[in-house]
N, C-alpha and C positions, 0 to 999 in steps of 0.2 A: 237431860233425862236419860237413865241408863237403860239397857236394850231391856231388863226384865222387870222396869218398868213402864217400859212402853206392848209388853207382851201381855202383863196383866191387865191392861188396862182395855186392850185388841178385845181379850179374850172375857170380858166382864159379864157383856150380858148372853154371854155364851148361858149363864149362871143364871142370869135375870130371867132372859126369857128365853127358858131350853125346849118347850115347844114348839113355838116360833123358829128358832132354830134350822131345830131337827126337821121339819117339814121343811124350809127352804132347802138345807140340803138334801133331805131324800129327791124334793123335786127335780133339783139340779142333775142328781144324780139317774132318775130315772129318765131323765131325757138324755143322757149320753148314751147311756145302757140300750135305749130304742136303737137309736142311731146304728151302734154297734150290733146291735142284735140283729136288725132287717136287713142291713149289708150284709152281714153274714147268712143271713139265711138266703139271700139270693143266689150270692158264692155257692152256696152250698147245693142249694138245689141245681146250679148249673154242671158243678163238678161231677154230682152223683146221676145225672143223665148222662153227662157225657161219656161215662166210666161206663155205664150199661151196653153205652150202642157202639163205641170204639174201642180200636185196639190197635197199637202202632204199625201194624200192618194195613188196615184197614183204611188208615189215613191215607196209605201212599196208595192205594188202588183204584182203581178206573172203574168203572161198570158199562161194558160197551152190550148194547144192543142193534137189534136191524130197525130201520126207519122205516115208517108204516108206506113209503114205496114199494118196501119189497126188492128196490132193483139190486141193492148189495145183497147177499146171502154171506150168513157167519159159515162157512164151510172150512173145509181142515186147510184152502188154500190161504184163507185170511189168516187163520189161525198163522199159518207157518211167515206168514208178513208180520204178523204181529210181533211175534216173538223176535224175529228179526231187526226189528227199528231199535235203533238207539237209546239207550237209557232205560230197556224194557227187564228189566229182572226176572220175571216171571210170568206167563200167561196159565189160566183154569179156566176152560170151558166145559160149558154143562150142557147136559140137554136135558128135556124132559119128556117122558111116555105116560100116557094115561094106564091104569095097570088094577086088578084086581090082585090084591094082597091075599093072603090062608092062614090064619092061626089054629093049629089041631082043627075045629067042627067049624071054624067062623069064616068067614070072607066079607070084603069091605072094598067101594073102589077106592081105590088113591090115585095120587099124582107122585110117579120116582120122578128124581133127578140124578142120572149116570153124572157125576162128578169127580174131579183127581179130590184125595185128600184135601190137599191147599186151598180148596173152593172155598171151603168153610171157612178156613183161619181166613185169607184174606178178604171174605165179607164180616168181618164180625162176631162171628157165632162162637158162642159158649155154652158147651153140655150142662145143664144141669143137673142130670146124672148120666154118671159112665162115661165116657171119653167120645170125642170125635173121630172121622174117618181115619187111619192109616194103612200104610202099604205092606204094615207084617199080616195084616187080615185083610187080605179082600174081599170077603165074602161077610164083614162087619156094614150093618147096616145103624142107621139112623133114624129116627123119628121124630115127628113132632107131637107135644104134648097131647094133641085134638086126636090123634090115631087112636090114643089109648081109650078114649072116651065114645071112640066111635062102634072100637071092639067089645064096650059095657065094660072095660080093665081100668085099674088104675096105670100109672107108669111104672111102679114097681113091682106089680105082676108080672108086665111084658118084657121086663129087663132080663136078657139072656135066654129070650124064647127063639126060637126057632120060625120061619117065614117064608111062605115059597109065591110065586108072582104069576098072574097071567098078564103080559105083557099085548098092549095093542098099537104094534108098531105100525108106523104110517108107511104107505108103497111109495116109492119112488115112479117119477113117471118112466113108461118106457119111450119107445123109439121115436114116436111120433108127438109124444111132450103130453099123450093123456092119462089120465090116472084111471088104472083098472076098477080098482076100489078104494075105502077109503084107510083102512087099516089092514097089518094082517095079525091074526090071534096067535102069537108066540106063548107056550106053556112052558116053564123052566120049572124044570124040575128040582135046581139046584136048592140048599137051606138057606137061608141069610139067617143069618144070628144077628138079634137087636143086640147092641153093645153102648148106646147111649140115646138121649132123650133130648132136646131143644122146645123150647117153650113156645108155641107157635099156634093160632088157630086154625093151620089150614091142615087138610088130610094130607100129610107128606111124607115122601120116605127118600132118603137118599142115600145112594146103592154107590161103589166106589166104582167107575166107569171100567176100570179093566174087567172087571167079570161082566160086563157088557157087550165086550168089542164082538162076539158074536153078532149081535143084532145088527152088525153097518149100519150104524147110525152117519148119518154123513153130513147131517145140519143140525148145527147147535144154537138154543135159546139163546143163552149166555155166555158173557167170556168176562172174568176177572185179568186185570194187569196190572200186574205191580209193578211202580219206577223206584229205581235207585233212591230220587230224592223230591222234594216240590217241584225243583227249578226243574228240572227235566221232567215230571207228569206233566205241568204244561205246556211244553214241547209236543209230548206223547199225544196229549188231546186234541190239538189244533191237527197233526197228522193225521189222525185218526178219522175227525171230521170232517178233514178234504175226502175223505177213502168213502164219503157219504152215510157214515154209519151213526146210531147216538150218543153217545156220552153223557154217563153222572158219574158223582163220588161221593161218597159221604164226609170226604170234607168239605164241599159245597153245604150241606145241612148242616155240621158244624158251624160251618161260620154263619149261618143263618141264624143258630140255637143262639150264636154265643152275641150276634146284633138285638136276636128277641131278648137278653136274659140283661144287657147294657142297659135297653130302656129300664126293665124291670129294678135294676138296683138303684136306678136312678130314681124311680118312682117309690122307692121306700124309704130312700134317702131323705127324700121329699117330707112323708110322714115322721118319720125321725127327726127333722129339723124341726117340723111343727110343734113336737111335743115340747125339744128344746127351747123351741123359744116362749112356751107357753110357760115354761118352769125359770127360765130367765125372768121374765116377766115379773111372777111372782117373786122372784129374789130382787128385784129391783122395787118391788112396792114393798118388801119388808126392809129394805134399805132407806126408803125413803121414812115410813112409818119411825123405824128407831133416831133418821135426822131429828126430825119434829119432836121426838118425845129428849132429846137431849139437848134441843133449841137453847136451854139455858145454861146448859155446860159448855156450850161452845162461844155463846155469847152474840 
């Protein structure tokens, strides 16, 4: 029998019964198409989180804090250890002052954080309008979306306003280790010009620390550290740890996201196979259905 008699004969009741057919293959086909589809959307939704909350610096940075002992303090002498250790590329520490902000007739309290530029890049953050901290402006401030709503403004009214601070910095103890009081009311008369905006709920403003250094500030909330590469941040961690101080990274949540988002593709997998083999199914009871009606052709 020659090949285009055995194709016609394949393809017969393509013709007979083209209903029948056509629904086993759509079946067939719509349970690939799941399969395909819910893995991808897993991918998908893990990539597109991932792409919001990192940034390849981000990955390679530390987030050190003080331990709710208290007995380390992040002061400028840790800071100068830090930058020191092996593998260490760059240190930003921040502080933060409770602070009464001024726009023309308005005032509002906030929370600054005196920051280098690179605070921001190496935590993550992305302007969504106007640009982040740099060191041509230092007198370029930052906001969080919540500011804008706290002054009754939108973000685009406050872009390129002008901002001046009452600053309540905290006393350092004197001689005998007690605290006079508990802040002192610093008024800066200097402008901060808003120059960009970060999407954020909390009332925040971050002011670039050099036009700070007035204030001797001499203890800082936070310190970012960026290493060279993996293998040396955890190197950097473990040292840092013996120094009694805490440690996170956001590649720690990474790899948390990307263990939650395994099961998850795995779990749709699941539903995609089901449907596949629901439509398998069907292709095999239409399979059997045309044996039996051809029972006497095959003999």
């Amino acid at each position: 029998m020659r090949f285009i008699d055995l194709f016609k004969l394949s393809t017969r009741m393509f013709k007979a019964r083209t209903s029948r057919t056509l629904l086993t293959v759509l079946g067939m086909s719509i349970g690939i198409a799941a399969i395909l589809f819910l893995v991808s959307l897993g991918e998908g939704l893990r990539s597109t989180l991932l792409e919001r909350i990192t940034t390849s610096d981000s990955l390679l940075t530390l987030d050190i804090s003080e331990a709710k002992s208290g007995i380390i303090s992040l002061n400028r002498e840790i800071i100068k250890k830090l930058e020191e250790m092996p593998g260490v590329e760059e240190v930003s520490p921040a502080f933060q002052i409770n602070a009464q902000g001024h726009i023309e007739d308005l005032s509002a309290d906030l929370v600054t954080f005196g920051t280098k530029p690179s605070f921001l890049k190496l935590g993550g953050y992305k302007a969504s309008k106007g640009n982040l901290l740099n060191d041509t402006d230092p007198n370029g401030i930052i906001i969080n979306s919540a500011v804008a709503q706290l002054f009754g403004k939108t973000t685009d009214d406050l872009m390129g306003k002008e901002m001046t601070f009452t600053f309540f910095v905290p006393k350092s103890e004197d001689v005998e280790g007690n605290l006079q009081s508990n802040f002192e009311l610093v008024k800066d008369e200097k402008k901060y010009k808003i120059i960009g905006v970060i999407e954020g709920e909390d009332n925040v403003v971050y002011i670039n620390s050099s036009s700070l250094e007035y204030l001797n500030i001499e203890k800082y909330g936070q310190v970012k550290v960026k290493s060279r590469n993996t293998t040396e941040m955890n190197v950097i961690r473990d040292s840092i740890l013996e120094q009694g101080l805490l440690v996170s990274s956001l590649s720690d949540t990474v790899d948390q996201a990307n263990q939650i988002f395994s099961v998850v593709r795995i779990i749709l997998m699941l539903f995609g196979t089901i449907a596949l083999v629901v439509s398998a199914i069907g292709m095999f009871n239409t399979m059997t259905i045309t044996l039996l009606e051809r029972t006497e052709e095959i003999g």
